[in-house]
C-alpha positions in Angstrom: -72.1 -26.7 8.2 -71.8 -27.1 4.5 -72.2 -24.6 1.9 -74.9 -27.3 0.4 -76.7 -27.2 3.9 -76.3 -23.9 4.2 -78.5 -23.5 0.8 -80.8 -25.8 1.4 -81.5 -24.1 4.4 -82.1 -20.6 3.0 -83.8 -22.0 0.0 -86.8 -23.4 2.5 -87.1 -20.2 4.2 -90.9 -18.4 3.2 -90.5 -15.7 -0.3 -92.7 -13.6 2.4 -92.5 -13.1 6.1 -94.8 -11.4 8.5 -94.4 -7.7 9.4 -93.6 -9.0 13.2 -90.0 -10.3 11.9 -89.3 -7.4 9.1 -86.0 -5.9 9.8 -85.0 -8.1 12.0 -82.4 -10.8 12.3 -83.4 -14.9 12.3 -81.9 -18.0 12.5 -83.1 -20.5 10.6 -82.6 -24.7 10.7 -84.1 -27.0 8.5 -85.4 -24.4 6.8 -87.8 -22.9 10.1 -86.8 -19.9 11.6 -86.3 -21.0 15.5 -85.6 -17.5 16.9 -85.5 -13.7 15.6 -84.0 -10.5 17.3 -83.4 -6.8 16.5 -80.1 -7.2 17.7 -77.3 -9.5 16.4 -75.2 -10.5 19.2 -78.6 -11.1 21.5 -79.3 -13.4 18.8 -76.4 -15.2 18.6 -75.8 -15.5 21.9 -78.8 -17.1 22.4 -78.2 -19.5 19.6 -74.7 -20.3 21.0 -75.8 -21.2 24.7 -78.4 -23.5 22.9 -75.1 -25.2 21.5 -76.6 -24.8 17.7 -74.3 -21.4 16.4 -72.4 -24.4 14.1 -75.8 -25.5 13.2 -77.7 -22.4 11.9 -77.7 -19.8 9.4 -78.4 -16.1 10.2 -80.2 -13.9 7.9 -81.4 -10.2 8.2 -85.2 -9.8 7.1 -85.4 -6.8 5.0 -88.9 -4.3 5.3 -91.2 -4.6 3.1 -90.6 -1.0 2.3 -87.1 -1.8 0.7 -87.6 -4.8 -1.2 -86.2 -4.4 -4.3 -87.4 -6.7 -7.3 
């Protein structure tokens, strides 16, 4: 993946997320989040049986409680 896909990815995810995904870990495509875990490996593991680890960016969703602005 290219570092312009991998922007353009991150730049389309939401500026807010709902409390069910906070401090957790997502992958995103096309800019929608298509899975979320506590747990990293779970996560990409998942992602990698799927065939789509090359295709995806990962991102941990901080708490609401520690977003600094």
């Amino acid at each position: 993946m290219s570092l312009k896909q991998l922007n353009s990815n991150f730049s389309k995810l939401p500026k807010s997320f709902s409390s069910e995904i906070e401090g957790k870990w997502v992958a995103v495509m096309d800019g929608k989040i298509i899975s979320y875990d506590e747990n990293f490996v779970k996560l990409f593991e998942e992602i990698s049986k799927k065939g789509l680890s090359k295709k995806v960016l990962f991102h941990k969703v901080p708490r609401e409680e520690i977003l600094i602005f």
